[in-house]
C-alpha positions as CSV (number, residue, x, y, z in Angstrom):
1,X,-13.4,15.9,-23.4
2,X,-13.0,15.4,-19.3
3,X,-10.6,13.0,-18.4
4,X,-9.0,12.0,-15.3
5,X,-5.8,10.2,-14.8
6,X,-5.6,8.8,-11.4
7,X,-2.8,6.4,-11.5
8,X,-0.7,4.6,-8.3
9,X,2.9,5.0,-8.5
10,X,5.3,2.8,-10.6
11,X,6.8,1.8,-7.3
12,X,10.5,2.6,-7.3
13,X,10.5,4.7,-10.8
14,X,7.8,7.2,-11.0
15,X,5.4,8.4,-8.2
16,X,1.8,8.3,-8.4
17,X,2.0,12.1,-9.1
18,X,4.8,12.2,-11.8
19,X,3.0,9.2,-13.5
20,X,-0.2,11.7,-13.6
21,X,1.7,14.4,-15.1
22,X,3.3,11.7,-17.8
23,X,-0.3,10.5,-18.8
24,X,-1.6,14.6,-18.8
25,X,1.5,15.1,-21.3
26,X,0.6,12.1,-23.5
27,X,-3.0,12.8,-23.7
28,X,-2.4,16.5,-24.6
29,X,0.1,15.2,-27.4
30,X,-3.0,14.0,-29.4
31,X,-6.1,15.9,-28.0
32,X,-5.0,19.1,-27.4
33,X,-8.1,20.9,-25.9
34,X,-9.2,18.1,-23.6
35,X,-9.4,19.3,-19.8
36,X,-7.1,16.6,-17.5
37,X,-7.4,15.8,-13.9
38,X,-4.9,15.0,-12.3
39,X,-5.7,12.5,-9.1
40,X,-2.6,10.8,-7.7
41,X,-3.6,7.6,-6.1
42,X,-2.2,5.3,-3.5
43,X,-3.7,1.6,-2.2
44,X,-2.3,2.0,1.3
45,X,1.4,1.5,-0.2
46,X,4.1,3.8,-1.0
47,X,2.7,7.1,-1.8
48,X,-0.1,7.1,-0.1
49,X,1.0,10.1,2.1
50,X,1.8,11.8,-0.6
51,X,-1.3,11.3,-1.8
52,X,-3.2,12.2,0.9
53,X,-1.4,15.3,1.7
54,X,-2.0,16.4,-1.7
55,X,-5.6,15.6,-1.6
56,X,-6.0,17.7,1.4
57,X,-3.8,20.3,1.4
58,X,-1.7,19.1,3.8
59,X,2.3,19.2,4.7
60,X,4.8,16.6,5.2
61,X,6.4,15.6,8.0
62,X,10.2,14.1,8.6
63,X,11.1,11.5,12.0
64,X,14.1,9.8,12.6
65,X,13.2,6.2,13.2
66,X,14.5,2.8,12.8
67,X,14.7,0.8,9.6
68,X,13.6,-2.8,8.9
69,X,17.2,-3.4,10.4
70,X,17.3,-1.5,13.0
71,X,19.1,1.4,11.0
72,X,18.2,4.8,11.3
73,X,15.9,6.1,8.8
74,X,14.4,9.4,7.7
75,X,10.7,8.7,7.4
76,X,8.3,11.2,6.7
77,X,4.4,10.7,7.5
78,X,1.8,13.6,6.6
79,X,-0.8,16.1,8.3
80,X,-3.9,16.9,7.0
81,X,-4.6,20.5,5.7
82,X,-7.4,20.6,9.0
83,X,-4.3,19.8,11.6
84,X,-6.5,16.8,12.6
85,X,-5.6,13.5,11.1
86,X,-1.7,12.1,10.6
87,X,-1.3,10.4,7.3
88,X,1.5,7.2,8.0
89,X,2.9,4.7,5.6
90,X,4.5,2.2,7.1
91,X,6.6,1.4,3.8
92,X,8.5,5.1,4.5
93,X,9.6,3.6,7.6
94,X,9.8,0.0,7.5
95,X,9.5,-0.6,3.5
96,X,11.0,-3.6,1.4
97,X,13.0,-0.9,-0.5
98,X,14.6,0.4,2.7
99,X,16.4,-3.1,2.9
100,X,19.2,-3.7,0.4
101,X,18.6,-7.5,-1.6
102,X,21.5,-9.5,-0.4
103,X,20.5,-8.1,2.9
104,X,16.5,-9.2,2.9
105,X,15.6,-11.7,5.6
106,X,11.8,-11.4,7.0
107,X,12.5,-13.7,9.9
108,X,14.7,-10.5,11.2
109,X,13.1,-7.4,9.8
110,X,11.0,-5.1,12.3
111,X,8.1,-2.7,12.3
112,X,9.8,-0.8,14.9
113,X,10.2,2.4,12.9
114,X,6.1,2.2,12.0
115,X,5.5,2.2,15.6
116,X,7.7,5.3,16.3
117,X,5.5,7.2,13.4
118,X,2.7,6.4,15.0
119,X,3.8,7.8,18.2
120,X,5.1,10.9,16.5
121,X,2.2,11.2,15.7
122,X,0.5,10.9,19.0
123,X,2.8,13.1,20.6
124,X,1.7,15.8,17.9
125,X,-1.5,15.8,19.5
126,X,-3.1,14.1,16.6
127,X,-5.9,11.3,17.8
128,X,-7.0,10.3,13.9
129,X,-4.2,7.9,12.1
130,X,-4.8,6.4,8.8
131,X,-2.1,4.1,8.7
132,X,-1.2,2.4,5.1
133,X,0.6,-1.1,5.7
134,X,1.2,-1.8,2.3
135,X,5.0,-2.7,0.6
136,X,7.1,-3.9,3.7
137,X,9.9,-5.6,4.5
138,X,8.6,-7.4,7.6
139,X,7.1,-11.0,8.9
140,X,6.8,-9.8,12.9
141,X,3.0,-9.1,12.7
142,X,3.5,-6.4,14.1
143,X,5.6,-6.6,17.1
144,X,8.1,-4.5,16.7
145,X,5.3,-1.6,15.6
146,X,4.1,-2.2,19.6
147,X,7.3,-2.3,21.3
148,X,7.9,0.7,20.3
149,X,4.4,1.7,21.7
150,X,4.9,-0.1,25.2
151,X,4.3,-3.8,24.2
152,X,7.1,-6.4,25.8
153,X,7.1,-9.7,24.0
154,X,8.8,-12.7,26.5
155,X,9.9,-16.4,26.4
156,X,9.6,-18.6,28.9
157,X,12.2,-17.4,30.9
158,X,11.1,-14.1,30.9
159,X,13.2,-12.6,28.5
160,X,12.8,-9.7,26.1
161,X,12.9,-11.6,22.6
162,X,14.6,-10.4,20.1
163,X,12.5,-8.8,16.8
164,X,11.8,-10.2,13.7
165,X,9.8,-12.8,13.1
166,X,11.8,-15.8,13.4
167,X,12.0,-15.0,17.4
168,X,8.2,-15.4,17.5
169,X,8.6,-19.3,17.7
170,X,9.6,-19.0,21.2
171,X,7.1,-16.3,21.9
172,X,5.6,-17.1,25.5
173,X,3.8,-14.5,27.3
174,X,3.4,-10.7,26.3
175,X,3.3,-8.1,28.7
176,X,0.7,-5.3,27.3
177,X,0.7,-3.0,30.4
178,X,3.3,-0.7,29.4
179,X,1.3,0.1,25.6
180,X,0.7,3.5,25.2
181,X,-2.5,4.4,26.6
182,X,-3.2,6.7,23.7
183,X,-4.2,3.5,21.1
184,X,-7.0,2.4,23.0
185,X,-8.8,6.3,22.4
186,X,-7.1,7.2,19.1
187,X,-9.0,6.8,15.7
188,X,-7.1,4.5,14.0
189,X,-8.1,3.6,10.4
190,X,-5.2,1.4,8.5
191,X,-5.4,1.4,4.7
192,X,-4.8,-2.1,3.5
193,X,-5.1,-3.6,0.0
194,X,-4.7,-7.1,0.6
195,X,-7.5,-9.8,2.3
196,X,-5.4,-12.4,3.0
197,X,-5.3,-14.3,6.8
198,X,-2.3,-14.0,9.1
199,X,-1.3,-17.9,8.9
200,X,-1.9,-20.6,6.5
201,X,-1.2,-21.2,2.4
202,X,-2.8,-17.4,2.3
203,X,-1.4,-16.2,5.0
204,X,1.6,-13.5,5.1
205,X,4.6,-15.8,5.0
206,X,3.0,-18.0,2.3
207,X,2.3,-15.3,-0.3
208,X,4.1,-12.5,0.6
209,X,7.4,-13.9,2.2
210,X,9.2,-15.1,-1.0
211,X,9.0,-11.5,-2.5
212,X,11.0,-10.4,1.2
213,X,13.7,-12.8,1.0
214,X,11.8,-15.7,2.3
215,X,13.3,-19.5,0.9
216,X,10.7,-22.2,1.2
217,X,12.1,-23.1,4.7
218,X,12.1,-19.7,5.8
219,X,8.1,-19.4,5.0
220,X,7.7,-22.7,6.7
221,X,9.7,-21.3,9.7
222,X,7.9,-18.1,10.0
223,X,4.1,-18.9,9.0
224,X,5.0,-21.7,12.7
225,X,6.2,-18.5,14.5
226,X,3.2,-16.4,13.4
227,X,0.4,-18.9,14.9
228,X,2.1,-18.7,18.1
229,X,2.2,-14.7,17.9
230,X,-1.6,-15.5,17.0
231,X,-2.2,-17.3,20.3
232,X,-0.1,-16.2,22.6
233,X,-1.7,-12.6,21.5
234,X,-4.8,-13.8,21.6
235,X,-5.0,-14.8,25.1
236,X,-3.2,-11.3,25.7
237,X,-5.8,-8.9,24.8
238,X,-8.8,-11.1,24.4
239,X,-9.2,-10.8,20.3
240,X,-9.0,-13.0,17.9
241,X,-8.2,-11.2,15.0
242,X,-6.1,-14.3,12.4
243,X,-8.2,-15.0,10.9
244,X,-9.6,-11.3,9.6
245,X,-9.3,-10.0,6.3
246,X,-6.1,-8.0,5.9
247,X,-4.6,-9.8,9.1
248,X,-1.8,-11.0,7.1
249,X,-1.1,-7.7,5.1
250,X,2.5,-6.4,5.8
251,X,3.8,-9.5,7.4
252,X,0.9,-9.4,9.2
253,X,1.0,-5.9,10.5
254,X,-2.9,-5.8,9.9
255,X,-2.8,-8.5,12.9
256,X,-0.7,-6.0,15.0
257,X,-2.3,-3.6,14.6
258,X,-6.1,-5.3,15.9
259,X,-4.6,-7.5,18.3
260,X,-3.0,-3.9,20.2
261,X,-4.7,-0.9,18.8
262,X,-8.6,-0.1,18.1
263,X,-7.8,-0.2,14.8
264,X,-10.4,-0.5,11.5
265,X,-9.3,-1.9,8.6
266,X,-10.8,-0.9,5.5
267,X,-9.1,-0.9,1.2
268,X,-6.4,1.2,1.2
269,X,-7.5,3.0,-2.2
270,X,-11.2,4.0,-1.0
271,X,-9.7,6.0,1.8
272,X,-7.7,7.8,-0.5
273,X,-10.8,7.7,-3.4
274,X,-12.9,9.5,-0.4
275,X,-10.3,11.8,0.7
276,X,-10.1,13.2,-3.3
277,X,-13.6,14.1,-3.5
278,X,-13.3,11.0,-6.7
279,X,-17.0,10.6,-6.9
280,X,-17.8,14.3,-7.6
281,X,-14.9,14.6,-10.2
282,X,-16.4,11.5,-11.9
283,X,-19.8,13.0,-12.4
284,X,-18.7,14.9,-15.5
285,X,-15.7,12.9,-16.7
286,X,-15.5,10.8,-20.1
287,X,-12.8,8.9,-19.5
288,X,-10.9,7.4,-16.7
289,X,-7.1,6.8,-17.2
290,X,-5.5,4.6,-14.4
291,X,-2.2,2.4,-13.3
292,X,0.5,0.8,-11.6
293,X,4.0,-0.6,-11.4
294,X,3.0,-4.6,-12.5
295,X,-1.2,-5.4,-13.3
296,X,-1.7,-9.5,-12.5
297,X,-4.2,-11.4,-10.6
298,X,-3.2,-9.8,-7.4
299,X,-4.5,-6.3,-8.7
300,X,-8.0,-7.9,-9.3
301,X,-8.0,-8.6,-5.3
302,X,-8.6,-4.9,-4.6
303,X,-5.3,-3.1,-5.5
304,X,-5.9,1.0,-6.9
305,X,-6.7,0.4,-10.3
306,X,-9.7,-1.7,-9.8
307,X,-10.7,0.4,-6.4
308,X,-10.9,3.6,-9.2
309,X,-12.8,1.2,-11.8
310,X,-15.3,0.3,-9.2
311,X,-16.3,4.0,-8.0
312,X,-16.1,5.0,-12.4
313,X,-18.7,2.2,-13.1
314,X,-21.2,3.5,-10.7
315,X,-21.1,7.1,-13.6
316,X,-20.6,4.8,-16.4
317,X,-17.1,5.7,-17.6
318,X,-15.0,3.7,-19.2
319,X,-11.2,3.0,-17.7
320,X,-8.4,2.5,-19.4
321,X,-5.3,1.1,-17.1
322,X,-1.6,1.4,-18.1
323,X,1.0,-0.8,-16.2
324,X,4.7,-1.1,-16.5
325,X,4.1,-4.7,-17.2
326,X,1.2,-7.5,-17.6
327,X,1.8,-10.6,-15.7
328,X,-0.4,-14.1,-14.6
329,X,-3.7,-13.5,-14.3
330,X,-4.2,-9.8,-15.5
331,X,-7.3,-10.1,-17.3
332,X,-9.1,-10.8,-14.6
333,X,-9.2,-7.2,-13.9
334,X,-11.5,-6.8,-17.2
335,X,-14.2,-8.4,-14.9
336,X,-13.5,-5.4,-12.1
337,X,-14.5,-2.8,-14.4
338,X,-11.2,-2.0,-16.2
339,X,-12.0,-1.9,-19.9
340,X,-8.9,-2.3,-21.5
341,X,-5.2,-3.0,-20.4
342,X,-2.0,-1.7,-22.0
343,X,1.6,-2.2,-21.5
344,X,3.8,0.9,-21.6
345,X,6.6,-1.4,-22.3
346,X,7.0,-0.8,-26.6
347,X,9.7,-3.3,-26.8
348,X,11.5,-5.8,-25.1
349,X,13.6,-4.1,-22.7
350,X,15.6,-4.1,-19.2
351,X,13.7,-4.0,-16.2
352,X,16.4,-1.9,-14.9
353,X,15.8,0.4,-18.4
354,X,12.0,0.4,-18.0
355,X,12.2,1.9,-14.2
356,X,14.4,4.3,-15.6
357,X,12.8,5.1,-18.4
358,X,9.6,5.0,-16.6
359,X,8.1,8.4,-17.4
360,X,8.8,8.5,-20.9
361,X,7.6,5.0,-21.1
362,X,4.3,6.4,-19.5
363,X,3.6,9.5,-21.5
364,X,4.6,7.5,-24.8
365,X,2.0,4.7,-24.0
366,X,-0.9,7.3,-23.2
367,X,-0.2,9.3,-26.7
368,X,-1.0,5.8,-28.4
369,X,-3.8,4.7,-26.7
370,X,-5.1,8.1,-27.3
371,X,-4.7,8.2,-30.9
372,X,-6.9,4.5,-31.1
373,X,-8.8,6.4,-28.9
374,X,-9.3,8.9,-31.9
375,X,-9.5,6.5,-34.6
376,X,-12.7,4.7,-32.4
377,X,-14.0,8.1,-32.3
378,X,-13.8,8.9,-36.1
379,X,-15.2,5.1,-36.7
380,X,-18.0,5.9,-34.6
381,X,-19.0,9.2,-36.6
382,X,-20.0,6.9,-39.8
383,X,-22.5,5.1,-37.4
């Protein structure tokens, strides 16, 4: 028996690579001489670096940049085994963990620290960025990631505003003849896992603000500031770019990064799918084990699991997905090509427990879905 595991992490308890090792352990437990893949797995979120690196044989890299509050970080961002494509997340540098919870307000956070990857980059000599936006802190669509490429962002007076989001409101004119040269040339391919519009009850400060900080007035206040951003930017650089799938992803990052970059959005996890090779590896497999951190209606929009579950359906193999917990609207994944859901979660138990328990939780749950596994398999021997 072939089978690959090709989870996403457990965001902020297990990476994508220890919850692959977890699920090998568990499967072994009960099937001793089946052959496991291992295929760590990002969506365009934390870990996808890793990921990346690891798919291509890679190394890491370490910058010192500024964090959603304008505190240094130590962010690292990848290079490809070939030395010709830089591998970003923008959560390593401007990430919602980064920000402490008493401290999270997304009408102040920045993407200031994303932009300085991205010129690290640059000044490595690298021209090809893929550039994950997913799990941030930030509402600024962007802005702070282009000041720190060149971009100025004005009020009426002329005056530098300050970042964050909130400052938007007053947004009047921006000055885009000091942006790094480089963007306009550089293949830039951002890995994004949402579709959702930069304003509006979809937009960025609708759906994603709350999780950030955001109180009802807050997402009111900011989702104002980010259709001026979307006009006064607009009339900038000649795009319209709002309304675009993904423009709202990252608190509108996606947005950013159209309205000043050549950017190309594109799902997160089929950039990291291709990268592995996935499709070849699926050609002999007989099972597909996959998950993530939390499995609800928002995974069915495109998030990692289903991304693997559409590639295994084209070879006919079945997917099982394991989450750290099942919330609103998580079997509507069973119509993405997921075939069956499981908690890891045995009992009722602590978040704070669960996160820390996370790889245990992990192996445990794939040693029993492998022994029902087994039982189907000795059933189906009477047929």
């Amino acid at each position: 028996m072939r089978i690959i595991v090709a989870p996403d992490s457990f965001k902020g308890s297990v990476s994508a690579l220890g919850v692959a090792e977890a699920m090998e352990r568990g499967i072994l437990a009960v099937f001793a001489d089946a052959e496991v893949v291992k295929v760590p797995i990002a969506d365009g979120g934390e870990g996808t670096v890793e990921a990346l690196v690891a798919a291509t044989g890679g190394r890491l890299m370490h910058t010192e940049v500024r964090g959603p509050l304008g505190e240094p970080v130590r962010a690292h961002w990848g290079i490809s085994g070939d030395g010709t494509t830089a591998f970003i997340e923008m959560a390593s540098a401007s990430g919602l963990p980064l920000v402490p919870k008493e401290s999270r307000d997304p009408r102040i956070t920045s993407t200031y620290g994303t932009g300085q990857l991205m010129k690290a980059a640059m000044d490595a000599g690298l021209a090809r960025l893929v550039v994950g936006i997913g799990g941030s802190a930030t509402n600024d669509g962007g802005t702070g990631m282009a000041r720190a490429l060149g971009a100025r962002f004005l009020d009426a007076e002329g005056r530098d505003l300050p970042e964050g989001g909130a400052a938007l409101a007053r947004l009047a004119r921006i000055d885009v003849s000091g942006l790094d040269p480089r963007l306009q040339e550089a293949s830039i391919l951002v890995a994004c896992d949402v579709d959702n519009p930069l304003c509006g009850p979809r937009g960025a400060s609708a759906v994603y603000g709350p999780q950030k900080g955001a109180t009802p007035e807050m997402v009111a206040e900011l989702d104002a500031a980010l259709a001026v951003f979307a006009r006064v930017a607009a009339a900038a650089t000649y795009r319209e770019v709002a309304l675009r799938p993904g423009a709202g992803a990252a608190g509108g990052l996606g947005a950013g990064l159209l309205f000043f970059t050549a950017a190309k959005l594109r799902p997160g996890v089929s950039i990291v799918l291709e990268t592995t090779g996935f499709d070849a590896l699926l050609q002999a497999a007989d099972l597909v084990m996959t998950g993530e951190g939390r499995t609800d209606a928002q995974t069915a929009m495109g998030k990692a699991p289903v991304g693997v579950a559409e590639v295994a359906k084209h070879y006919g193999v079945p997917v099982i997905c394991l989450s750290g917990g099942l919330g609103d609207g998580a079997d509507e994944v069973l119509a993405q090509g997921i075939d069956a859901l499981a908690s890891v979660v045995p009992r009722p138990m602590a978040l704070e427990a669960c996160m820390a328990q996370g790889s245990a939780l992990v192996e445990a749950a794939a040693s029993r879905v492998c022994r029902l596994l087994k039982v189907g398999m000795f059933l189906q021997s009477f047929q």
